[in-house]
Structures are given as C-alpha cells and as structure tokens.
LUMKERO-93209 format. One record per residue: z, y negated, x negated of N, C-alpha, C in turn; residue in three letters; residue number from 1. Coordinates in steps of 0.2 Angstrom, whole numbers, plus 5000, padded with zeros to 4 digits. Last residue first. Layout:
N
Z,Y,X,Z,Y,X,Z,Y,X,ala,NUM .
...
//
This chain:
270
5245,4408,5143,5239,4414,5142,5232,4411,5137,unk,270 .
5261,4407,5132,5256,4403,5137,5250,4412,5138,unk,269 .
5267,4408,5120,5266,4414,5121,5262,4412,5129,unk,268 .
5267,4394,5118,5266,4396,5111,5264,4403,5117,unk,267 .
5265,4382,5133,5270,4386,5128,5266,4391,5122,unk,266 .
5258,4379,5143,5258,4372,5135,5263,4379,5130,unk,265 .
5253,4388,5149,5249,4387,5147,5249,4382,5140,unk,264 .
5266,4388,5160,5264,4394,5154,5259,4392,5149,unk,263 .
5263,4378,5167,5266,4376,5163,5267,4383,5158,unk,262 .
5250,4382,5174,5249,4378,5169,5255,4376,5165,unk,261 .
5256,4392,5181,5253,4394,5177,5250,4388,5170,unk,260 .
5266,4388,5189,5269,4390,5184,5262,4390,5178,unk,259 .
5254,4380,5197,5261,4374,5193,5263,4378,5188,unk,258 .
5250,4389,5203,5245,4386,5197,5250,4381,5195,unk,257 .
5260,4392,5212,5261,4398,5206,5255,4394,5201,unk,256 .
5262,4380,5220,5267,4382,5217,5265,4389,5208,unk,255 .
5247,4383,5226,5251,4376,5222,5258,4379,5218,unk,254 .
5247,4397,5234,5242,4395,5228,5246,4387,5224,unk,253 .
5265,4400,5239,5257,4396,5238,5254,4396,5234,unk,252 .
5274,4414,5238,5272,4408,5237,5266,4406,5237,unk,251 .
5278,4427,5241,5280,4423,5245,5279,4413,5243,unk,250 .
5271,4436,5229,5268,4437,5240,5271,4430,5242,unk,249 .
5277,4433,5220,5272,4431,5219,5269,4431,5228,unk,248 .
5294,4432,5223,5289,4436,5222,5285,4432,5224,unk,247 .
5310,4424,5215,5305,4424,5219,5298,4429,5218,unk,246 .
5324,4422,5209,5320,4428,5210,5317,4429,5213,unk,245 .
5321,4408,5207,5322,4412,5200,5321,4418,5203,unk,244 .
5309,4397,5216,5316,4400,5214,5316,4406,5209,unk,243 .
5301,4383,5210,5300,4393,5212,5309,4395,5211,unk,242 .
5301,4370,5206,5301,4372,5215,5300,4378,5215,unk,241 .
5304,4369,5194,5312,4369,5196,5309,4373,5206,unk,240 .
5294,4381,5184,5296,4375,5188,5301,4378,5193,unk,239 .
5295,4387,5170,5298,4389,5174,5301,4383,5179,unk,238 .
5299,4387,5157,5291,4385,5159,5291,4385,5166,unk,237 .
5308,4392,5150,5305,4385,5147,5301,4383,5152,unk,236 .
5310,4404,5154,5315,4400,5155,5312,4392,5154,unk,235 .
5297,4410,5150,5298,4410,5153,5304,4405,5158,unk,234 .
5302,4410,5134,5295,4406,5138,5297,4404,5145,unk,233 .
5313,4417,5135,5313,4412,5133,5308,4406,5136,unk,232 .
5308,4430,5140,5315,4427,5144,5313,4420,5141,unk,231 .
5289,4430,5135,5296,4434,5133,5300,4430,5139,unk,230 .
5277,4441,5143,5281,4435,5141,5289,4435,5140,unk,229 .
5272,4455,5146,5272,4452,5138,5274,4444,5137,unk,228 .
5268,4458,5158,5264,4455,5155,5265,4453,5149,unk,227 .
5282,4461,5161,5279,4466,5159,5273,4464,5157,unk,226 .
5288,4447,5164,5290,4448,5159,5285,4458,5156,unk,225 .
5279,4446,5176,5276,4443,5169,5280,4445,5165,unk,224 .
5286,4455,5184,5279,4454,5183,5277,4453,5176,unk,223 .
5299,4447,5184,5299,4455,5183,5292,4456,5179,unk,222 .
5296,4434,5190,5299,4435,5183,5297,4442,5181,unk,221 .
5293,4438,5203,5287,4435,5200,5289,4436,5193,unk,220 .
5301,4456,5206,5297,4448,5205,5294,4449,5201,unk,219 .
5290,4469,5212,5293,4468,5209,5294,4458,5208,unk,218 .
5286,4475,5222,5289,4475,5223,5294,4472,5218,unk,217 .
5270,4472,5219,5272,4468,5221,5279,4470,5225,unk,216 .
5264,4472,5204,5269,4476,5206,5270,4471,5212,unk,215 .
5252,4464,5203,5254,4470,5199,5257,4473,5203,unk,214 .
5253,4450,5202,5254,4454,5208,5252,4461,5209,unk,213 .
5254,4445,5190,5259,4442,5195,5261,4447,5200,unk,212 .
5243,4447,5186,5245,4448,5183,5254,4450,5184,unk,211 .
5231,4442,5195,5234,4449,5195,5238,4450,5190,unk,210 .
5233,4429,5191,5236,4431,5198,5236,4440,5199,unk,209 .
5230,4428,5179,5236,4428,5179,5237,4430,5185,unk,208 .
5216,4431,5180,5218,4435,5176,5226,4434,5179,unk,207 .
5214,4421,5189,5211,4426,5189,5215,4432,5187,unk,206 .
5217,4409,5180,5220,4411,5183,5219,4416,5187,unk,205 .
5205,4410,5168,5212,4412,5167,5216,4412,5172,unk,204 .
5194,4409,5177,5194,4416,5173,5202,4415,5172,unk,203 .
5195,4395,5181,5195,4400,5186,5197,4408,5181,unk,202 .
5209,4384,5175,5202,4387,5174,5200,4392,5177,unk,201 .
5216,4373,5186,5216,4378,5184,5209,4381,5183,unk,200 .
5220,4362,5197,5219,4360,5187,5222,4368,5186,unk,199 .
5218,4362,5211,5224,4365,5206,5224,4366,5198,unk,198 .
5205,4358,5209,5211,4352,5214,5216,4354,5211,unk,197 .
5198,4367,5201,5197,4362,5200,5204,4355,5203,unk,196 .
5198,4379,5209,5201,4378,5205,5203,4371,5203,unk,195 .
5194,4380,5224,5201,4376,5223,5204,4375,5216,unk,194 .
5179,4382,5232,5186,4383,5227,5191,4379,5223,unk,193 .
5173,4386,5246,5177,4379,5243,5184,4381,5237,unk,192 .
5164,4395,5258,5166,4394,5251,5168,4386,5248,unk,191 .
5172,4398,5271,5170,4393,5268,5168,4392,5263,unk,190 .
5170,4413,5282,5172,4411,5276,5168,4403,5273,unk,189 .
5177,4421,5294,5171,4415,5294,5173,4412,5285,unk,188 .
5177,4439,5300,5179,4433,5298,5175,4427,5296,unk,187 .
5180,4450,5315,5173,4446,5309,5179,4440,5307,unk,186 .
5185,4467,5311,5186,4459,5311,5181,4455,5311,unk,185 .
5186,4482,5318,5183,4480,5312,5186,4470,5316,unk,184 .
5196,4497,5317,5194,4491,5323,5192,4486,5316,unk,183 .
5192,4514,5313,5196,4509,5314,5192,4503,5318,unk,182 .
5184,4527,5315,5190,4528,5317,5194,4520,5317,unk,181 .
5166,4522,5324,5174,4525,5316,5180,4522,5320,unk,180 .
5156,4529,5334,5163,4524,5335,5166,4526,5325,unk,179 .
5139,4527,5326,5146,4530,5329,5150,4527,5332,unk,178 .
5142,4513,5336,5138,4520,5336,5137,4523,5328,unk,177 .
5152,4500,5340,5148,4504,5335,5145,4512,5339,unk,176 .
5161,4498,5350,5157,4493,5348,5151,4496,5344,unk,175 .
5171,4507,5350,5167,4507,5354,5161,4502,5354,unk,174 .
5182,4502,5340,5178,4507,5337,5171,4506,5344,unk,173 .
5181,4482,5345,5185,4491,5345,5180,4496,5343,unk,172 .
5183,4469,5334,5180,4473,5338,5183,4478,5338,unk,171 .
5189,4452,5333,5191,4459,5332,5187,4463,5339,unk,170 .
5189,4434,5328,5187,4442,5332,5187,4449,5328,unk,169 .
5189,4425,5315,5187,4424,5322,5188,4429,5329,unk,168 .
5200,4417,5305,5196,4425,5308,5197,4423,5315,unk,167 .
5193,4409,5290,5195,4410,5300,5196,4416,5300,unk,166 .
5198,4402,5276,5198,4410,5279,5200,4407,5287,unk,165 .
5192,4393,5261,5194,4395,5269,5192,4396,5272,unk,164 .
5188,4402,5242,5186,4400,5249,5192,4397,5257,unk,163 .
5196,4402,5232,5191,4405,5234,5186,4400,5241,unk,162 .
5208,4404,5236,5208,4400,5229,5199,4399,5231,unk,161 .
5208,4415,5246,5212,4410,5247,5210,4403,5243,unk,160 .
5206,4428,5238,5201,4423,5243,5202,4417,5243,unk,159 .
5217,4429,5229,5210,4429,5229,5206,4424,5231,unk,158 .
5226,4429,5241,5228,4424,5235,5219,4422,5232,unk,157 .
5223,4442,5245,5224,4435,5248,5221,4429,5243,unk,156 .
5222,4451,5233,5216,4450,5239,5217,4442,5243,unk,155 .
5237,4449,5231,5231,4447,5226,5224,4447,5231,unk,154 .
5246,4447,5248,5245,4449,5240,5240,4445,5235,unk,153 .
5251,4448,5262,5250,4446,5257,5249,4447,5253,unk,152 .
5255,4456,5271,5248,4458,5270,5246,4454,5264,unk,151 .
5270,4453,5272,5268,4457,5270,5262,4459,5266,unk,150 .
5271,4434,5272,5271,4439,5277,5268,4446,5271,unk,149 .
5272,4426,5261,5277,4427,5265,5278,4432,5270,unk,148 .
5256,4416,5262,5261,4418,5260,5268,4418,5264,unk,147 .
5247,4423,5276,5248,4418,5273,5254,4419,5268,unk,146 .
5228,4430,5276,5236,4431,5278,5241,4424,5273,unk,145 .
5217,4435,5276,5219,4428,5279,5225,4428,5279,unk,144 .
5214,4449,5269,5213,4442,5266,5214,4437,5271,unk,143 .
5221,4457,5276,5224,4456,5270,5220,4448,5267,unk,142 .
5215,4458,5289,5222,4455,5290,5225,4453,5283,unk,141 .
5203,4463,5283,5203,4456,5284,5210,4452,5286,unk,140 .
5209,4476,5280,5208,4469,5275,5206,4465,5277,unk,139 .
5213,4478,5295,5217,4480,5288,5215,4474,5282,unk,138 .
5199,4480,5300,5204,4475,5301,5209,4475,5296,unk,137 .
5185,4482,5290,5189,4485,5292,5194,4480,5295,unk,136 .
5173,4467,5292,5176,4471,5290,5182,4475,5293,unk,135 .
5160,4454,5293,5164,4460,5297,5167,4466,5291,unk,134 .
5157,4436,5290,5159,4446,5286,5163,4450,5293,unk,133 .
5149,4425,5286,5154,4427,5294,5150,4437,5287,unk,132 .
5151,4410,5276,5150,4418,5277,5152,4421,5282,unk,131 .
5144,4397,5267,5145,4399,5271,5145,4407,5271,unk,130 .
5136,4394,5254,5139,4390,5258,5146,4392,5261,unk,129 .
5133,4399,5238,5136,4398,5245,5137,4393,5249,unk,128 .
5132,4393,5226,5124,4395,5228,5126,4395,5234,unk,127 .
5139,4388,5216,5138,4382,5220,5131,4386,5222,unk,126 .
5146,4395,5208,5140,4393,5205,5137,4389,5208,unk,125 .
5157,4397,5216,5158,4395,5211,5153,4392,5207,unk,124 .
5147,4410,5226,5151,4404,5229,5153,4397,5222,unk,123 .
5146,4418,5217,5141,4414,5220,5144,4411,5220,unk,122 .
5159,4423,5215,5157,4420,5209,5148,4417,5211,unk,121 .
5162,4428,5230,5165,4421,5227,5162,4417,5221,unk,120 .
5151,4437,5230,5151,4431,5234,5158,4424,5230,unk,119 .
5159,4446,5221,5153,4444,5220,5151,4438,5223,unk,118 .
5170,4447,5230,5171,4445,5222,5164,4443,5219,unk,117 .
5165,4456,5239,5169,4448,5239,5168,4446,5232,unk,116 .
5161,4466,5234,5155,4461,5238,5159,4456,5238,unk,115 .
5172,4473,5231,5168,4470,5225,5162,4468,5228,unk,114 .
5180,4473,5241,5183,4469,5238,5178,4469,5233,unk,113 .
5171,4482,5250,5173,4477,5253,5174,4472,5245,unk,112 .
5168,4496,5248,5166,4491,5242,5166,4483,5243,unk,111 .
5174,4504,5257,5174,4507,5251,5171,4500,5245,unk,110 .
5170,4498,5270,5176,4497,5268,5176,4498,5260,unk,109 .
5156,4488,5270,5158,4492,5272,5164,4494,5266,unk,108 .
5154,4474,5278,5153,4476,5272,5159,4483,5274,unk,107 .
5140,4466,5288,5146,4473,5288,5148,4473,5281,unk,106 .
5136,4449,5286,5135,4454,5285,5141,4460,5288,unk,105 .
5129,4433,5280,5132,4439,5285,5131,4446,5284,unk,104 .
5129,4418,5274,5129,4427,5272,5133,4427,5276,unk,103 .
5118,4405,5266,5124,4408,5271,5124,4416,5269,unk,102 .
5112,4396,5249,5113,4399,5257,5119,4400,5260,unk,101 .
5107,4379,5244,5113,4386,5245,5109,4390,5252,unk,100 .
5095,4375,5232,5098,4374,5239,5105,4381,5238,unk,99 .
5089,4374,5220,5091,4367,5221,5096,4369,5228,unk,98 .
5078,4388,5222,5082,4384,5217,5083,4377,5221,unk,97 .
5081,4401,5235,5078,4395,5231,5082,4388,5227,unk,96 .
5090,4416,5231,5091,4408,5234,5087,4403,5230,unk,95 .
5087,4426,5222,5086,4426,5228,5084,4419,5233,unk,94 .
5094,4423,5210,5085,4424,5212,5082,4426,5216,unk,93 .
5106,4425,5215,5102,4419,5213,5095,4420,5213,unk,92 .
5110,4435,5217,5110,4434,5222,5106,4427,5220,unk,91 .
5103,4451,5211,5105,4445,5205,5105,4440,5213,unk,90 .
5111,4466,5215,5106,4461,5216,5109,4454,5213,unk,89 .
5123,4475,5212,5118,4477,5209,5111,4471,5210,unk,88 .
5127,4475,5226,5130,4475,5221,5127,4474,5213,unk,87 .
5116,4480,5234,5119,4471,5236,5124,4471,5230,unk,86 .
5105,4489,5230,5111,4487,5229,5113,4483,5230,unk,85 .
5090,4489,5241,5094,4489,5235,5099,4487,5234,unk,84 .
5077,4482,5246,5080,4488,5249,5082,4488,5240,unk,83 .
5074,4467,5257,5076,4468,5249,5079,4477,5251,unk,82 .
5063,4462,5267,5067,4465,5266,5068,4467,5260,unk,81 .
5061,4442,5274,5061,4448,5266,5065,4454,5268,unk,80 .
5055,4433,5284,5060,4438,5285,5057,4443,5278,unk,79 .
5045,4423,5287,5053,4420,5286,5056,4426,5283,unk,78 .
5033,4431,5293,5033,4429,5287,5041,4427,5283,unk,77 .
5034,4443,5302,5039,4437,5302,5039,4433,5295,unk,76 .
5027,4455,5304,5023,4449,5306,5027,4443,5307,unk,75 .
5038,4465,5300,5030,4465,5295,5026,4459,5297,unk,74 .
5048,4469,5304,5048,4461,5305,5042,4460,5300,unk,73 .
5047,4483,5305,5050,4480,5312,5045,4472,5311,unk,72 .
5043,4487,5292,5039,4487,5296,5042,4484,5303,unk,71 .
5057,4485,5286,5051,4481,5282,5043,4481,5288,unk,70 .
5063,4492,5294,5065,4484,5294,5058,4481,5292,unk,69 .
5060,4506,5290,5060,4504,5295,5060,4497,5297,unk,68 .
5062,4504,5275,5057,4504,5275,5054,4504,5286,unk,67 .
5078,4502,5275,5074,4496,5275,5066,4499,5276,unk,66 .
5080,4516,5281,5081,4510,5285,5078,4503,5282,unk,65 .
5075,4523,5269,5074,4525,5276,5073,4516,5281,unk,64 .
5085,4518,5259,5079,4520,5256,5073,4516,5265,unk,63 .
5098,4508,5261,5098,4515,5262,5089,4513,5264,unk,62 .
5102,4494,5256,5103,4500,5252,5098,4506,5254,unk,61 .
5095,4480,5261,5096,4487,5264,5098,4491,5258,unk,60 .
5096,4463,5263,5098,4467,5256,5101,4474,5262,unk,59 .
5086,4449,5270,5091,4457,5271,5091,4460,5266,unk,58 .
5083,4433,5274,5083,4437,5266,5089,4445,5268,unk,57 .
5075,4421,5281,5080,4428,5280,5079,4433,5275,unk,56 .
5072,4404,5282,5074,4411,5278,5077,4417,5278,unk,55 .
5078,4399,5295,5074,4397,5289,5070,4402,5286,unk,54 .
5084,4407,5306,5084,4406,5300,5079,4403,5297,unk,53 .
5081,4411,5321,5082,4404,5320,5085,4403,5312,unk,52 .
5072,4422,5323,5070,4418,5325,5071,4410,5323,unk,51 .
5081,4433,5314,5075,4431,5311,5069,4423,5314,unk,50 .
5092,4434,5318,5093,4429,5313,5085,4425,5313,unk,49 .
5089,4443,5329,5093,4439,5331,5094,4433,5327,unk,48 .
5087,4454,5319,5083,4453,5324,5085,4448,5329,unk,47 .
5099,4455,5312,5093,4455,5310,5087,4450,5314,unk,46 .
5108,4463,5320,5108,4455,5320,5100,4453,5315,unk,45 .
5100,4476,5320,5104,4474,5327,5105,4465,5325,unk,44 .
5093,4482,5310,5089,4476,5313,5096,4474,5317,unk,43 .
5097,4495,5307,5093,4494,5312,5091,4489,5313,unk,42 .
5105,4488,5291,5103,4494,5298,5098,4494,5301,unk,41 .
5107,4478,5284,5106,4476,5291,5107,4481,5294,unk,40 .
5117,4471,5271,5116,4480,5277,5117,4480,5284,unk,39 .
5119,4457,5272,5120,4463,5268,5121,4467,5272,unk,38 .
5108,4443,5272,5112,4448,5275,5111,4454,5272,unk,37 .
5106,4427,5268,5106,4433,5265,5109,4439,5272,unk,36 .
5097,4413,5274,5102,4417,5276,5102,4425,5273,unk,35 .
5093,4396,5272,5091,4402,5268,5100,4407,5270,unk,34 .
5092,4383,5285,5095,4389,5280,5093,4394,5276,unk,33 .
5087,4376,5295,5084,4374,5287,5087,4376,5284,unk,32 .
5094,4382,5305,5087,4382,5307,5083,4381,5300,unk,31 .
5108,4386,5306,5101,4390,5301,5096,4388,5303,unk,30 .
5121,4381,5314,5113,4380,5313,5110,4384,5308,unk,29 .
5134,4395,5314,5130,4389,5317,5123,4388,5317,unk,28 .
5139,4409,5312,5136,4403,5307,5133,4396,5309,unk,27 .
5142,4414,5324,5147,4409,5322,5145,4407,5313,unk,26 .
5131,4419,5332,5133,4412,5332,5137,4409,5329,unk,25 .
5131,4430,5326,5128,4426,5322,5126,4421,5326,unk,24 .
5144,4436,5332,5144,4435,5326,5137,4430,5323,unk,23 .
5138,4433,5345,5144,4431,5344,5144,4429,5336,unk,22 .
5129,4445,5347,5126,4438,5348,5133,4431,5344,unk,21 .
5136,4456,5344,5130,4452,5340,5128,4446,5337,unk,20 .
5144,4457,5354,5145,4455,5347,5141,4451,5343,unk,19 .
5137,4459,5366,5141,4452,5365,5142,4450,5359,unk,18 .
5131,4472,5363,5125,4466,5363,5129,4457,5361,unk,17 .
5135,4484,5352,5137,4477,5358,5134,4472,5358,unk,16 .
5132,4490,5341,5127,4491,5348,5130,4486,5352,unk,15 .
5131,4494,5324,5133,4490,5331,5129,4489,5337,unk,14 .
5134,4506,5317,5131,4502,5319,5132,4499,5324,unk,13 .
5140,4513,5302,5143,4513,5310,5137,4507,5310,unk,12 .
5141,4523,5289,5135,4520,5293,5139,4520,5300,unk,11 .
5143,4527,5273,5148,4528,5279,5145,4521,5285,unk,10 .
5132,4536,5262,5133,4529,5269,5139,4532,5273,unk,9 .
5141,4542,5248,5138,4543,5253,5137,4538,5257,unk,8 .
5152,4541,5236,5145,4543,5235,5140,4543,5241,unk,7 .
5159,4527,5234,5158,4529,5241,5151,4533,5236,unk,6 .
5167,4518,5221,5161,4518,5225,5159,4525,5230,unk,5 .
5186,4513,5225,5180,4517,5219,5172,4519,5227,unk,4 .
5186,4493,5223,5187,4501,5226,5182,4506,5224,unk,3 .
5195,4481,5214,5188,4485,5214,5190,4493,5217,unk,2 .
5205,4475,5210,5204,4475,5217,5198,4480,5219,unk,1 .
//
C-alpha cells in the first residue's frame, strides 16, 4: 500500500474558518489529552488545539513553517513544535508514558497509506486513541467503504481490522489556498483492533490480506492459488460460508479470518 515518497510539499492550506473549527471539534474533549498533529502549516488548526489540548505536540516537516509555529506559540508552554518526518518520528517518545493520544491532521495524498500504517501500529501498541484525518476523497471513499462495493480492497480491509471508520465531511478545493485539483474528506478514526475478536495474529493476517487482494480481479481461490497454495489445501480448508468463486472485495473481515485460520491447521497453511 506504500506510495512512492513526493520529492517536493504538495502544500494546500486551509483557510475556511467553518472547517477548521469543525474538524477539531470532531475530536471532542482534549482538555486531559496529549494531541499529536501532523503538518500544521500555518498554525490554522493549530491555533485552535492549543487552547483546549492538554498537550499539543505539531510534527512540521517543512524547515520554514515549523520555525514560524515555533515562534507563533513561543508563550504556550502546552504547545511543542517537532520539525521532522512524521514518518521517520518514534510517535512513542512522544506520548507520555502510561497514557494515549489523539491525532489530527492533513495527510497528504503521496504518503496517506504509510502515515496510516504507522498510526495503526501505534494504535496496536495501545498509544492511540482517536484520529480525525483529512484526506484526498478518493481514499477516504477507499478506506470506509464496505464490502461489495468497488472502493473496496486491502486499504479497507486494512483499516477496517484496524480501527472504526466515520466519515464525517467533505471539503471543496475552495477550502484551501491554493485550491488543488481534488475534494478532500475528514474522517474520524477509532483505533480498536480486531485481531484478537477474530483469533488472528496481526503480522500474519496482514500478510494474507494482501495476499488475497493482489489482484483484485481475480478470485479469492485465484489469488491464493498464486500465493503458492495448492487445489488440495485449499479444498480442505475452505469454509462452507465463502462461496467457491468468491472475491476477497466482496467479503467481511469474519468470513476471510475464518479462511485464514483454517489455512493455518493445514501442512501448506501460512
């Protein structure tokens, strides 16, 4: 799912006052919150966290703007500006020990699915709570999407094991300065992972849902048979509730950790 890394900022900023205030009312209370945010820019929600966060912790990448940030909230004790990689940041040595945080943020389109992936393996570590993300629409239609419908895939499925997905609102280019060319989403993410209710080790079923969703024109049989499982296995292990040319898009997280643990008593298993 990892997108290749953007040599440049692709910087749209938020100037809608309505938004703003919207998006970081849909974290709720942070009065006793430690609140990360990932590439504040100019401060626009920044400056709206800082009064009612416990903690605000901003992770700026671009040199420029956090040393502008570092001067804006120079007299808000609560408010760190970290200028550096949000991908590249240990997010634990951030979060005081024994507690979780929140996270808000833009994530911008080029690194959207390895900021996710990052936050969910927070998330698993029990450092998450909570997430409102603004993102491209496109992938946020791909990570709330339900099985069965197109936008379905491994993004979903991902998340979906991962955390529960709101999606709260959709903004128009007009929103930003610049305007970019697409309509961005905020979503409200829950972190609560599901391995453990679907008796499934996270790393291995990870591995199998991309395994699954490789080709997603192809079936869920098709798939794994290119994965190296043989007709046999496959026939042996193969719960009565998936039908036989069913595609990994059109089923639930329950049904596919059903095939997975029953691949897992077999000799060619993962």
């Amino acid at each position: 799912m990892s997108n290749k890394r953007k040599p440049k900022f692709g910087q749209n900023f938020l100037v809608d006052d309505n938004a703003r205030h919207a998006i970081v009312d849909a974290l709720g209370d942070i009065s006793n919150r430690t609140v990360l945010e990932i590439g504040p820019g100019h401060g626009a929600i920044t400056s709206l966290l800082a009064p009612r966060a416990q903690r605000l912790i901003a992770l700026e990448l671009d040199h420029s703007l956090a040393a502008e940030l570092t001067f804006k909230f120079r007299d808000q004790p609560n408010v760190t500006i970290v200028q550096g990689d949000v991908l590249e940041t240990d997010l634990a040595a951030l979060i005081p020990e024994g507690t979780t945080a929140d996270v808000i943020g833009n994530l911008p389109y080029y690194i959207t699915s390895d900021i996710l992936l990052q936050l969910f393996a927070a998330g698993r570590a029990g450092l998450l709570n909570r997430a409102v993300l603004m993102m491209q629409r496109e992938v946020a239609d791909r990570l709330s999407a339900s099985p069965g419908v197109k936008e379905y895939g491994l993004l979903a499925a991902t998340t979906q094991v991962n955390a529960e997905v709101d999606n709260l609102f959709t903004l128009p280019p007009s929103a930003f300065n610049p305007p970019p060319d697409v309509f961005s989403t905020v979503l409200r993410l829950h972190f609560a992972p599901r391995f453990e209710e679907l008796q499934v080790d996270p790393a291995g079923f990870d591995s199998f849902l991309k395994q699954i969703f490789a080709q997603k024109r192809k079936t869920l049989h098709n798939n794994l048979r290119a994965a190296s499982y043989d007709p046999e296995t496959l026939a042996a292990a193969w719960p009565a509730e998936i039908p036989p040319q069913a595609r990994a898009e059109s089923l639930a997280l329950e049904p596919l950790a059903a095939l997975y643990r029953a691949l897992a008593q077999h000799p060619r298993g993962l």
